[in-house]
N, C-alpha and C positions, 0 to 999 in steps of 0.2 A: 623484553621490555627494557625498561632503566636499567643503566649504571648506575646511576646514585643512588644508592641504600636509604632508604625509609624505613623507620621504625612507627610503629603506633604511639609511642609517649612522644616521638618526633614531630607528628600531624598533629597530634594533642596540642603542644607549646606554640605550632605555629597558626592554629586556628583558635586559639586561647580559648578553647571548648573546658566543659567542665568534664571530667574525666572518671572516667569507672574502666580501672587499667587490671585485668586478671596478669597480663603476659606483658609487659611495658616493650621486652625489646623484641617481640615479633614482627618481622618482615614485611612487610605491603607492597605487593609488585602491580597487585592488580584495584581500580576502581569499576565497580558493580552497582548498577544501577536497575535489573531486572532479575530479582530471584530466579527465573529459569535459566539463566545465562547465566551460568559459573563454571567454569574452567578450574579455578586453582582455587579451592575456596578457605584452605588454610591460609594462607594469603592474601584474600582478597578483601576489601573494603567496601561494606554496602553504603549504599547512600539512600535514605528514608527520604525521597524527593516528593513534592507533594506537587505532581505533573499531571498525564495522563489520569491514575486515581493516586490517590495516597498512601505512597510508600511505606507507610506506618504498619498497612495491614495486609502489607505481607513479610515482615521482617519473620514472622512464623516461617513460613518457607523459607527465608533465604536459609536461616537456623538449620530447618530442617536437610537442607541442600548443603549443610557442612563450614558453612559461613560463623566466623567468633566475632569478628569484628564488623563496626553499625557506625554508623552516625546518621541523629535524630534530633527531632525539634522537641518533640512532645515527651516532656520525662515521665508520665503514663506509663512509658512503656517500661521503665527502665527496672524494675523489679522481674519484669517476664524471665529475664538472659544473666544470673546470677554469673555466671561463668565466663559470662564473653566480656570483649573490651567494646566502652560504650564511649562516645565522644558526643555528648551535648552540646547543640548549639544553639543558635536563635534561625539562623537560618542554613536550612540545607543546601540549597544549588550555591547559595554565596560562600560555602564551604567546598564544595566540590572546585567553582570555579577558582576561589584562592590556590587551591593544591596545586590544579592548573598552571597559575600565573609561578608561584614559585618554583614547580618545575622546570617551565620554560627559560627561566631566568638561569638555570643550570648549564644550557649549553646555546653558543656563540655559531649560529650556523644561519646563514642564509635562508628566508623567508617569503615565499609568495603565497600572496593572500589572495581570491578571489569571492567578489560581491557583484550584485546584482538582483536580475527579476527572474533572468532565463538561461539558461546554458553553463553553472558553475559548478555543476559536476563532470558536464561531457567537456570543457574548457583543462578541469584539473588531469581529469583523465589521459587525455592527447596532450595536457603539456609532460607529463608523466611518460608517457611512450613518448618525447619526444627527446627528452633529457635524461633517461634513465642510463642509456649510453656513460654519459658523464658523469654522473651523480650518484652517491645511495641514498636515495629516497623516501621520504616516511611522507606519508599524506593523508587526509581523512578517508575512513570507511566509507563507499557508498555515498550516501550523501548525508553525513553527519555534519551539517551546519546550522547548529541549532543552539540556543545557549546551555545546552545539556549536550550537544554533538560534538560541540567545538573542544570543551576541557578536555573529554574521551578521547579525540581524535590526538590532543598536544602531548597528553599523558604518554602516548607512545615513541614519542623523539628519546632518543640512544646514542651514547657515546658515536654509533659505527656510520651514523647520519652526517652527509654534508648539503642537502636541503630538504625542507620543507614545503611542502604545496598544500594549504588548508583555504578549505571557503566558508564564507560564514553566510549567512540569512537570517534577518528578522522580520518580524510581521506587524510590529508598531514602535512608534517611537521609545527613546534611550533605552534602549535594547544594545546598538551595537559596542561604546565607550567599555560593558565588560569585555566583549571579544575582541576588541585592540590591545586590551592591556594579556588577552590571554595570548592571542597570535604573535604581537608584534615585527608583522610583515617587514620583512626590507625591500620587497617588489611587493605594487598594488594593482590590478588588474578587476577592470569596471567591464562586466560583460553587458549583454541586453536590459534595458529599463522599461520593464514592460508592466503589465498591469498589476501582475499577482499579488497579494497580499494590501493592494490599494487598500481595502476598507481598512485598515493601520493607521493612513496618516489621512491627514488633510487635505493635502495634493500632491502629486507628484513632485514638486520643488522639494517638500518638507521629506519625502521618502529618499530622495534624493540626499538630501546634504544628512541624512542618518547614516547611509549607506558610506558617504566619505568622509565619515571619521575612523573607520577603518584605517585608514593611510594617514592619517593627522603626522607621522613619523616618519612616516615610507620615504627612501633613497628616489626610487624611480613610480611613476603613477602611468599608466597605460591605459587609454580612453578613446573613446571615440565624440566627438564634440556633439555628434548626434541625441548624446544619452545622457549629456551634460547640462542641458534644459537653458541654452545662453549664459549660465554662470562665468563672467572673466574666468579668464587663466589663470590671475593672478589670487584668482579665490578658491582655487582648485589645491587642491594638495599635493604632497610630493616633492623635495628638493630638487627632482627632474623630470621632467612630464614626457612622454613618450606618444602622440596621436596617431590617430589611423583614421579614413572616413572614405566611404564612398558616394559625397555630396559636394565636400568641402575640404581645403585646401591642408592641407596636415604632414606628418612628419613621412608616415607612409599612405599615399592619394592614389586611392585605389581609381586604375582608370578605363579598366576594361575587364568584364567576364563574360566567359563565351561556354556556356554549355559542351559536353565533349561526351556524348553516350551518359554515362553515369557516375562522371567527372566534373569537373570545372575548370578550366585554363583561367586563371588569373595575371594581370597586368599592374601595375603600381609603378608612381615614381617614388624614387628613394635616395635622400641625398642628391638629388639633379638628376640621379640616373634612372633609367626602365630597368625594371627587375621583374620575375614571374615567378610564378609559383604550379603546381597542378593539385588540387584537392581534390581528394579518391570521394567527391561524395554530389551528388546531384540534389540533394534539398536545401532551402536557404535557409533554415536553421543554422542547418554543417557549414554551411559556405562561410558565414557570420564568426560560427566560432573557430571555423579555422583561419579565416585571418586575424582574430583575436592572438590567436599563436602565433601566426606569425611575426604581429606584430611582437609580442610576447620574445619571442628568439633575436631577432632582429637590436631590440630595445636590450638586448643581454650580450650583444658582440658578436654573433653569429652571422656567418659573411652569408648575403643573402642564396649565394650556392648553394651550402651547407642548409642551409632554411629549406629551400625549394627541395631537396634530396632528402630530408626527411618528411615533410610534411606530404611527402608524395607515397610515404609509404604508412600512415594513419591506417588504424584501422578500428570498425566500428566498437562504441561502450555499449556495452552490455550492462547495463544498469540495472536489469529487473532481474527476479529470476521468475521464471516460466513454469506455470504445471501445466501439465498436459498429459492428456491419457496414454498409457504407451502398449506395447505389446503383450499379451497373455497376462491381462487381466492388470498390469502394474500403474503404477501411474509415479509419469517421471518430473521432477525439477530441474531445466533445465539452467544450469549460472555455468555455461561453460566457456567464459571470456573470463574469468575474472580468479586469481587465485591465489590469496594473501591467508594467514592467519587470521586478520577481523574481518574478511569477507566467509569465513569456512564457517566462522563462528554463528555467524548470520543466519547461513544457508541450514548449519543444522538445528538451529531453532525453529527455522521456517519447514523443515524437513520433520521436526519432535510435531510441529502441530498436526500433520498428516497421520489419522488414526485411523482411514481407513481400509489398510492393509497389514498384516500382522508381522513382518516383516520391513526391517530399515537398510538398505543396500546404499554405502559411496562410492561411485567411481571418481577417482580423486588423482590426477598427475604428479609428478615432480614439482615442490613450488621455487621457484629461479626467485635471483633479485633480490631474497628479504633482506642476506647480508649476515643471514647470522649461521654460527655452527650449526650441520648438518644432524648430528646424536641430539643434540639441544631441542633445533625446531622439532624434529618426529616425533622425541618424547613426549612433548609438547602435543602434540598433533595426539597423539595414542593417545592419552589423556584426558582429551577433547571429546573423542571419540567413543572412549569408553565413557567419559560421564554420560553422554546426551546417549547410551545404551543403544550403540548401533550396532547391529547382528551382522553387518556383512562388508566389508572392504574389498574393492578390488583399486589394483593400485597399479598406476599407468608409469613408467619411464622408471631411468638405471636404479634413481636415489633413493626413492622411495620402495623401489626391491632391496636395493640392499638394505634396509633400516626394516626389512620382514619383523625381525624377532621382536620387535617394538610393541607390535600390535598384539593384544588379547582375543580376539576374536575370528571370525572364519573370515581366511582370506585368500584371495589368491592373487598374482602379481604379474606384470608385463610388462617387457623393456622399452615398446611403444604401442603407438597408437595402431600403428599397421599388424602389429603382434599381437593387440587385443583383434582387431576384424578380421584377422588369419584363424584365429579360434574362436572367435563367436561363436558356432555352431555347437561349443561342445560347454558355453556361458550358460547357463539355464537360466532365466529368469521367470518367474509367476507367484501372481497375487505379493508384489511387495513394494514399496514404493523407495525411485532408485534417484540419485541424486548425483547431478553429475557435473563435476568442480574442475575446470582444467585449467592449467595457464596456457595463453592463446596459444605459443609454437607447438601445441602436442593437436590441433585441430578439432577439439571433441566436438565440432559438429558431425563431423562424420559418423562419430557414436550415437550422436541425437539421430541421425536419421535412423540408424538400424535397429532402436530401442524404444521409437516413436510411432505411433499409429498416424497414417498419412491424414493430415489437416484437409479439407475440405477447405477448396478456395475463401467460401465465407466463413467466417469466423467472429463468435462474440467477445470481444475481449475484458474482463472482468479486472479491475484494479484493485487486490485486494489491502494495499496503503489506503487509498481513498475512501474503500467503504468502512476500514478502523479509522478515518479523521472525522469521516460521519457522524461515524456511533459517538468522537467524541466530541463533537458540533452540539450535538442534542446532549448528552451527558453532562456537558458544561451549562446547561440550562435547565438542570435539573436541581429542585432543595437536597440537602447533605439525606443519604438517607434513602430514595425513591428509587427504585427498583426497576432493571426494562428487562420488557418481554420482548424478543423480536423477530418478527414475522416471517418463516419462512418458507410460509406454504405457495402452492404454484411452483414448484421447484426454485425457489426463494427467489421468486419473481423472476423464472427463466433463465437465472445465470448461475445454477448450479444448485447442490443438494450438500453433501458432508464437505465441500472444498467452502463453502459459506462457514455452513455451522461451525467447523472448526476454529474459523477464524475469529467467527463470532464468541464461541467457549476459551477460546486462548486467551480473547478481554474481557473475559470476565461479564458477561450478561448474564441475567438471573433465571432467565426463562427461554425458549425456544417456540413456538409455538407452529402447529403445520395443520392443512386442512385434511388430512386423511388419514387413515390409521398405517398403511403401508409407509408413508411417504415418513414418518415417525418410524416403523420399522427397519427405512432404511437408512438413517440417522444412527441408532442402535447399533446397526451393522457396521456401518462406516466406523464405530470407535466415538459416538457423541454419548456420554454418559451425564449431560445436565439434565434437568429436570423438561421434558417437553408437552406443552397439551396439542391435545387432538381437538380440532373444532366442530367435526363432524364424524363423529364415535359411530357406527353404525354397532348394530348389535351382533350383526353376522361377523365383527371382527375384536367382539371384547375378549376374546381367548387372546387374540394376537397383542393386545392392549395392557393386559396383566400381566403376558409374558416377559414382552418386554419393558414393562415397568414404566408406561404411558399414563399420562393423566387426562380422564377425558371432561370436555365440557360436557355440561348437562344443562337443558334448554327447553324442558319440560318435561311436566310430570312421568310419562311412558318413558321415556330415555331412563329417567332417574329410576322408575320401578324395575326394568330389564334391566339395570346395569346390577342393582341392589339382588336381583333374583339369576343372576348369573356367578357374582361371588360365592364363593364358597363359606360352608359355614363359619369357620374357625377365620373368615376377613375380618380387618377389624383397622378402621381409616384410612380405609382406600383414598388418594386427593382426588376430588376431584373440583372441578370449577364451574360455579354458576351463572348462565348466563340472562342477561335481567334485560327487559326490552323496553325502551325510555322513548322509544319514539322510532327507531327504524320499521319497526314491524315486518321483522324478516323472520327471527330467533329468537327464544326468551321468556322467561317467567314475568309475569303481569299481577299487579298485586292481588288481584283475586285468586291468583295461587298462593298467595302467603301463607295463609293458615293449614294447606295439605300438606305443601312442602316443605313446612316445620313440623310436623306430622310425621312424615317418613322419614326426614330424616333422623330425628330426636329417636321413633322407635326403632331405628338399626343402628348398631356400633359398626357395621363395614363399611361406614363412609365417615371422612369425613371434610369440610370446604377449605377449602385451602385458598379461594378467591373468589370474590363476586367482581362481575363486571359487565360493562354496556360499551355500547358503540355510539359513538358520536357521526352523526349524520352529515355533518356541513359545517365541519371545524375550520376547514378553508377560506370560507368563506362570509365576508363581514355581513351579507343582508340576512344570512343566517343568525349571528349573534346570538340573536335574542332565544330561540328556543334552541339553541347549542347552550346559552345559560338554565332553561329549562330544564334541559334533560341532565343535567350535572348536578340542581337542586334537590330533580327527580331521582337519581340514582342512590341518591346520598340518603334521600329520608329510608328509600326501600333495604338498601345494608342496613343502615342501622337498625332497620325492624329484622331483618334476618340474622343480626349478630346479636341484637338482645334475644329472641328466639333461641336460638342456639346454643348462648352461654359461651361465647368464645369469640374471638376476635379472627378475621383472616382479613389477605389483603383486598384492597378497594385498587379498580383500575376502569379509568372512562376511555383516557387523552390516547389519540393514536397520535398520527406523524405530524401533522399541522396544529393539531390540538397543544404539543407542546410548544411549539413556536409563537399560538395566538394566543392560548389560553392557560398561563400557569395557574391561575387556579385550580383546573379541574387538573394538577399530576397524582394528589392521593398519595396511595401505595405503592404504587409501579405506573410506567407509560406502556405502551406497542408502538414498537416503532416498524414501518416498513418499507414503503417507497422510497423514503427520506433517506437510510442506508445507499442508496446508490445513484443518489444525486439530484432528488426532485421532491420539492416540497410547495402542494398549490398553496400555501400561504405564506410562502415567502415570493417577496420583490428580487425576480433575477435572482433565484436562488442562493439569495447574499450569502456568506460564508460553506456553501456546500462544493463540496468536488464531483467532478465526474467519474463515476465509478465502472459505466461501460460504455462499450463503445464496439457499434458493429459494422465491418468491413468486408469488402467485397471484392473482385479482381475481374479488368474489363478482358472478355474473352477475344472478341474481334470489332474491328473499325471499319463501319462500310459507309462508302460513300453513294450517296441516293440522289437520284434526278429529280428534278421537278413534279412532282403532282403525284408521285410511285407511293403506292400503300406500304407500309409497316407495321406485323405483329398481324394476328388473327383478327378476324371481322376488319379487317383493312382499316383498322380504326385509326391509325397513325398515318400523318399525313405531313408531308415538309413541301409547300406549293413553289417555293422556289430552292427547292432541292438543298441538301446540305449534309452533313454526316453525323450518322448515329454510332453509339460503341452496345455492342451487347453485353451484360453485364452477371454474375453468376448468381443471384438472388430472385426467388418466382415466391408465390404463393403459398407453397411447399416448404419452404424456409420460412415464413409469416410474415413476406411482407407482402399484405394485401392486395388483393384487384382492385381496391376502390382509388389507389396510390396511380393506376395508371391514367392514359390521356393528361399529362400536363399536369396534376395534382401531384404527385409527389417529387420530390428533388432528390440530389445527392450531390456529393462536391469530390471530383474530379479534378487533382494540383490545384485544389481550395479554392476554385468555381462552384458556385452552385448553378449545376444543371437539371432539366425537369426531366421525365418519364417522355416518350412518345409509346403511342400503343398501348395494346392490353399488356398487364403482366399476365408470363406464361405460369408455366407452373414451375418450372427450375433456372428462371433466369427472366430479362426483360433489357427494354430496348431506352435509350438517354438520347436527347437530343445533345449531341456535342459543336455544333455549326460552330467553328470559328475558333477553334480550342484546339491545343496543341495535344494529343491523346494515342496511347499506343497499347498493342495486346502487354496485357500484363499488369498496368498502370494499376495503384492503389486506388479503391471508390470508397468513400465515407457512405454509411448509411444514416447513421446517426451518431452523434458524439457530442462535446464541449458545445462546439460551436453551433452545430446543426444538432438542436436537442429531440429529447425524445418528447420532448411537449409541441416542438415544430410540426411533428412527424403528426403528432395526435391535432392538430389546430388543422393541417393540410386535408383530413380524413373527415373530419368533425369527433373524432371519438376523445377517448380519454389518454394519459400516458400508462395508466395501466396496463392497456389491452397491448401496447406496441409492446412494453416488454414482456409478457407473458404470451406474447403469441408467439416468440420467435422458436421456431423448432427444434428437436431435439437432434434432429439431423445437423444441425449447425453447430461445429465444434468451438468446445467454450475451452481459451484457454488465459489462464490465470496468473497475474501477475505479482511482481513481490518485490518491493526495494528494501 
């Protein structure tokens, strides 16, 4: 971390905090923003940020995680932590970012900043391996460019650093003015200006000129005039501007690219002269952001030789880390690009969420680069390791054998990567989940293959950042105080079972809820320990239900009497939850049960209600309104007759997923949230603020070319009359994408065409019209994602978007991602 020593009465005097000092001249090397991430927690400085939820209420945890030192808004709390040092302030992140900015001010080192819409992770990255040669480098985690990512990120500049490479991102206006003053860029680098976070500003100009005050200081500004929205030059920023453009006329005037297999040859004039480049990457994303670098190197004195000769040897970011099932029962993490200190830190947080296996295994490399003593980082590393209670190390390359006696736990050690796949056979791995951290020269993909169950061409891919920006889309629209349940029955809508829950239990949701008693019992199993209801309690599975410590709805009288005559005698308020029927008329107590159902339950003490709740019928939808208000009136008079009845309060819940978006009235006690977690909500326009959470892919098997008037697929039902070419594709019936998808009704996008279906679907595959499109075996196929939604998919059908993602099969491998 730092060379300059901070003290906590230090931080005190420079955030003029009001102060409750136990140890005045203890150390702070580290800022701590998530109670489960602590590393050094004698030393470390939590921050009570009131972001995601509010930090207040879990300073319990960080305490209990070994944390003395806090800083806090609300002096509530400040009686809790008699022992610890306390720094009051008014405001929290404006105290984190000060720390920031007067750290930075400590050391004199070169500065690149990157801002934008699209590509300022994988831009940092590839300038990172393209300068690391030259440089010791400190640059942000991942993609920490946030006004809480940026401080964390500056906080780790070191005496042994001579550049910086940080990016920042905001999502609405005067956001960025803190993160200039915390980076203070000497190079400024404007990547793609694309839509993202649009609903921020007003227009694109306005997100624009937020985005360049960034550079308001910056030496040199590097841009493409493209992404500059006609702004003069001379209102642009930078003491010296550096362009690139493949339209228009600029410093480097890109003026030819030529596809090359799965390459790109590149052309440019530069200075008067033709100069080239070869970019190892064949998508125009990469192409975009690698001559962003180029320009980048170029713009920094780098003869464009020396350009070309590295940027030919890029290789791809690894940005996410990957679960994915693996061999003999484990299921593995894959982040085997990436291998820093705050990237390990990451992975083993992401690796602590994983509960369902009882066993925590790292394969972890040598890590090059960081710059710092070798006994320093291990101990560091072991430290790491043992907090986050990892049962097993296996450790790749010289450095990290020699630093063995470091680690406390069961481990064993290899001088390479070909020396771990020389003994594999004698590696045992079962039932534990393995986590595998490399820096690229050690190649741990080769490790992922031999420790990975092979992927089935289709693949559902689950984003599980997206479905926690979800959870917090809808939580930000929730009163202080209201409670979510969230739904995840159907194998939580097809994209998974404990690799959900867990993510969902790691933010903190109140409730769980799944439609069968196994499907709850396999939650249990997996390591989910919150609170889950069954919505369809059968009675043949209440043993399995008290077993495992499930709470069942109850939706009429018989349910409620077998459930009451299955406890045992000495139960004694069992939860369970009631369900009240306001108008679906599927499930439910109806008022003319009122008076039995306070009846039985008053004369047994083995239950007791823990929630009453109804289903909103057509929350989505506005011509509903009017008896969506009904049934919320209706709900509300019928609790309150069953909670005067009963002599006790429990919680009220109507609002599923649209219902909070249309209707805050009816949130009560808690919401249900379900579809809306992974990116679709019928009562939102363009599902304004939601991400995409999955996204399913396909791989074209073969490309056949068809004569005129020749049948295609079974029943000759495909027909091309003036002949043309079709790609087979690895997705049928079998996988859930329906027969009704074929003949022409259903699409997919093919190098971001949308093309239609010809023919029936078979049952393990189906047939694309591609007439005209450049296509080969192998090629990536969109089924559904971002662009081509899964409400497309359901409009094409006539069905709903429910049914597309729950019908997709279990055959199809779901694997999961993690920034």
């Amino acid at each position: 971390m730092s060379n300059v020593i901070y003290t906590i009465d230090h931080f005190a005097k420079i955030l003029d905090a009001k102060s409750f000092i136990s140890n005045p001249e203890l150390k702070i090397t580290r800022l701590v923003i998530d109670s489960r991430s602590v590393i050094d927690p004698e030393n470390s400085l939590f921050f009570a940020l009131n972001a995601k939820r509010d930090g207040h209420e879990y300073l319990e945890d960080a305490y209990a995680n070994g944390i003395r030192s806090f800083v806090i808004s609300d002096s509530r709390c400040l009686e809790k932590f008699a022992d610890a040092n306390i720094l009051l302030v008014a405001d929290v992140l404006a105290a984190l970012q000060s720390l920031a900015i007067i750290h930075r001010e400590q050391y004199d080192l070169k500065v690149l900043a990157i801002t934008g819409s699209n590509g300022k992770t994988v831009v940092k990255e590839w300038l990172y391996q393209l300068l690391a040669a030259d440089f010791n480098i400190v640059r942000s985690p991942k993609s920490f460019n946030s006004q809480i990512g940026v401080p964390l990120s500056v906080w780790n500049i070191s005496e042994e650093h001579t550049l910086g490479i940080f990016e920042a991102g905001i999502s609405k206006e005067n956001e960025m003015e803190a993160l200039e003053k915390i980076i203070r860029p000497t190079i400024g680098i404007l990547t793609n200006l694309g839509e993202a976070h649009a609903e921020g500003f007003a227009s694109q100009k306005d997100k624009l000129l937020e985005k360049l005050k960034l550079f308001k200081d910056a030496e040199v500004f590097i841009y493409s005039p493209e992404y500059t929205l006609g702004l003069p030059v001379s209102e642009l920023p930078g003491q010296t501007k550096f362009s690139w453009s493949l339209k228009q006329k600029a410093d480097l005037q890109i003026s030819f690219i030529e596809p090359i297999e799965d390459r790109n040859y590149v052309r440019a004039i530069f200075k008067g002269a033709e100069i080239e480049c070869l970019i190892p990457f064949s998508d125009r994303a990469s192409v975009e952001n690698g001559i962003i670098c180029w320009a980048s190197l170029l713009s920094m004195g780098y003869s464009p030789e020396e350009a070309d000769a590295r940027l030919e040897k890029l290789t791809r970011v690894g940005m996410r880390l990957e679960l994915k099932n693996g061999i003999n029962q484990c299921s593995v993490i894959d982040d085997s690009y990436s291998a820093d200190t705050s990237s390990l830190a990451i992975a083993m947080d992401f690796l602590n969420l994983q509960n369902q296996h009882p066993k925590k295994t790292l394969i972890l490399s040598d890590l090059h680069e960081t710059g710092r003593n070798e006994v320093e980082l291990y101990t560091e590393i072991a430290a790491l390791l043992k907090q986050k209670n990892l049962n097993r190390l296996i450790g790749i390359g010289p450095h990290i054998s020699a630093s063995a006696a470091l680690f406390d736990m069961e481990t064993t050690f290899f001088e390479s990567t070909q020396d771990f796949i020389d003994h594999f056979p004698a590696v045992h791995f079962n039932n534990e989940t393995i986590l595998l951290k490399g820096a690229r020269k050690f190649e741990f993909e080769r490790i992922s293959k031999l420790i990975t169950q092979k992927v089935h061409d289709t693949v559902l891919e689950i984003d599980l950042n997206a479905l926690a920006g979800n959870l917090q889309f809808y939580r930000n629209k929730l009163q202080p105080g209201v409670k979510i349940m969230a739904m995840v029955k159907a194998f939580s809508y097809g994209s998974g079972s404990f690799e959900i829950a867990n993510v969902l239990q790691y933010h903190k949701v109140d409730y769980l809820a799944v439609a069968y008693t196994d499907e709850g019992v396999a939650l249990r199993k997996g390591g989910i320990t919150m609170p889950v209801m069954v919505m369809s309690p059968e009675p043949s599975a209440f043993d399995a239900i008290v077993k495992y410590k499930l709470e069942p709805e109850i939706y009429n009288l018989d349910i409620l009497n077998s459930f009451i005559g299955f406890l045992s005698a000495d139960a004694y308020d069992y939860p369970v939850h009631l369900k009240i029927d306001t108008g679906m008329h599927r499930l439910g107590f109806k008022e003319a049960d009122l008076k039995e159902l306070l009846e039985t339950i008053n004369s047994s003490r083995k239950v007791k209600v823990v929630s009453a709740f109804s289903h909103l019928v057509g929350s989505e939808d506005e011509h509903h309104d009017a008896f969506t208000k009904h049934q919320i009136e209706r709900f509300r008079a019928f609790a309150q007759e069953i909670s005067a009845g009963l002599g006790y309060k429990f919680i009220w819940h109507i609002s599923n997923t649209s219902g909070v978006t249309r209707h805050p009235e009816a949130q009560m006690d808690m919401v249900r949230l379900g579809i809306g977690l992974y990116g679709y909500d019928g009562g939102l326009p363009k599902k304004n603020g939601l991400q995409t959470a999955v996204v399913l892919k396909t791989t074209v098997t073969q490309v056949i070319e068809v004569k005129p008037n020749e049948t295609i697929g079974y029943g000759r039902n495909g027909i091309l009359p003036n002949g043309g070419t079709t790609a087979t594709v690895k997705i049928g019936y079998a996988d859930g994408y329906n027969r009704r998808f074929g003949n022409g009704r259903g699409k997919m996008l093919i190098n971001g065409k949308l093309v239609p279906t010809i023919g029936s679907i078979c049952m393990d595959m189906c047939m694309l019209d591609v007439t005209g499109i450049t296509v080969k075996t192998g090629d990536e196929v969109i089924v559904f994602n971002g662009e081509l939604t899964i409400a497309d998919l359901a409009e094409q059908i006539e069905t709903i978007p429910y049914e597309i993602l729950t019908n997709i099969s279990q055959r199809v491998k779901r694997v999961y991602f993690y920034e």
